[in-house]
C-alpha positions in Angstrom: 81.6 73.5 113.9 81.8 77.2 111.8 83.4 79.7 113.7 81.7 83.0 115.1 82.5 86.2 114.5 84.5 88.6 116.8 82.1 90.7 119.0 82.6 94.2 118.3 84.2 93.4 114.7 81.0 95.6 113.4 81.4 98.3 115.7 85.4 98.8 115.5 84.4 98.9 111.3 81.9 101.7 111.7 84.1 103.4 114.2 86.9 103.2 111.9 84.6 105.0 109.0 83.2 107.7 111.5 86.6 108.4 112.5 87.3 109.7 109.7 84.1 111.9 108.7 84.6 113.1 112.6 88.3 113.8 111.8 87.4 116.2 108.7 84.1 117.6 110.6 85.0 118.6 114.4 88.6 119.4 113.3 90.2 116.1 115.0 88.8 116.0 118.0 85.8 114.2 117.2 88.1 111.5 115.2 90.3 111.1 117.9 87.8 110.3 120.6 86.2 107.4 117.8 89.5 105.7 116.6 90.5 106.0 120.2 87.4 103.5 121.0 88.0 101.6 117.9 91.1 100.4 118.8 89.8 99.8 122.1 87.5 97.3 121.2 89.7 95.8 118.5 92.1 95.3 121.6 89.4 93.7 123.0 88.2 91.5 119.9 91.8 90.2 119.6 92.0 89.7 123.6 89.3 87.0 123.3 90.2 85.4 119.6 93.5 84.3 121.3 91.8 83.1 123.9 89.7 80.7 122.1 91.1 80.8 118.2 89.0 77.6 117.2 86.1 79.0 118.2 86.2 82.5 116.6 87.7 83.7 113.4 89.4 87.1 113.1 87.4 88.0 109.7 88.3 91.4 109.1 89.1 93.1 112.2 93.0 93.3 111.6 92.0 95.8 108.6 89.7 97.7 110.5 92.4 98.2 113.1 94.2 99.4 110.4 92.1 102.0 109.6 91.3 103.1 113.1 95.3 103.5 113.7 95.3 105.5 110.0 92.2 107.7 111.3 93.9 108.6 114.9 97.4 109.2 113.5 95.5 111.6 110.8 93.1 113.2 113.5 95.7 113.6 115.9 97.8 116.1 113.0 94.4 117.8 111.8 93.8 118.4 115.8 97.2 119.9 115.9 96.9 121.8 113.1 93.5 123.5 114.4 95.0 124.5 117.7 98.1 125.8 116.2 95.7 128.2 113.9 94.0 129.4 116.8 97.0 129.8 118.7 98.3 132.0 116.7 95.2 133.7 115.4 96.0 132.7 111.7 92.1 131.0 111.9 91.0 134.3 111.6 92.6 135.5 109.1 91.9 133.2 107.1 88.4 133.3 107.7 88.4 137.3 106.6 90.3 136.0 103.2 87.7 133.4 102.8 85.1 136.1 103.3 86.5 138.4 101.0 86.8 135.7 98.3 83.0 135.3 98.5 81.8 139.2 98.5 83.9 138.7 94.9 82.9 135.8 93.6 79.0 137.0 94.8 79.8 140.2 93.2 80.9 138.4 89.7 
């Protein structure tokens, strides 16, 4: 009899990816919230392989686990980062250099 594959194995791997687009787009948050889920359902996935390990084979859901623990640990410190910047007001700052920059290079 060939094995099946892990429901949710799919979905953990493209969680795993948009983790980390989200992570670089929404400042963390959005990276967070989609690894968070990923390992979720990889919990899941591994809940019911154990349960029935003749009938299901883990493929490649250990590496997209992987991943999703990479892509919280590294959303988590851009998160932290974000709030600290706008905690202390630094984000604005740095938005005037970034500004200035441009009228420069615009005026070049």
């Amino acid at each position: 009899m060939e094995k099946q594959k892990l429901p949710n194995e799919q979905a953990v791997m493209i969680l795993g990816l948009l983790s980390f687009v989200g992570c670089c787009c929404t400042s963390g948050a959005l990276g967070v919230i989609l690894s968070g889920i990923g390992i979720y359902l990889a919990g899941k996935a591994e809940k019911i392989y154990t349960e029935n390990p003749e009938q299901y084979s883990l493929g490649s859901l250990e590496t997209w686990k992987i991943v999703n623990f990479v892509s919280l640990g590294l959303s988590v410190c851009v998160l932290i980062y974000a709030i600290y910047m706008k905690v202390t007001g630094k984000d604005v700052e740095q938005q005037e250099q970034l500004m200035e920059m441009l009228k420069r290079f615009q005026s070049k």
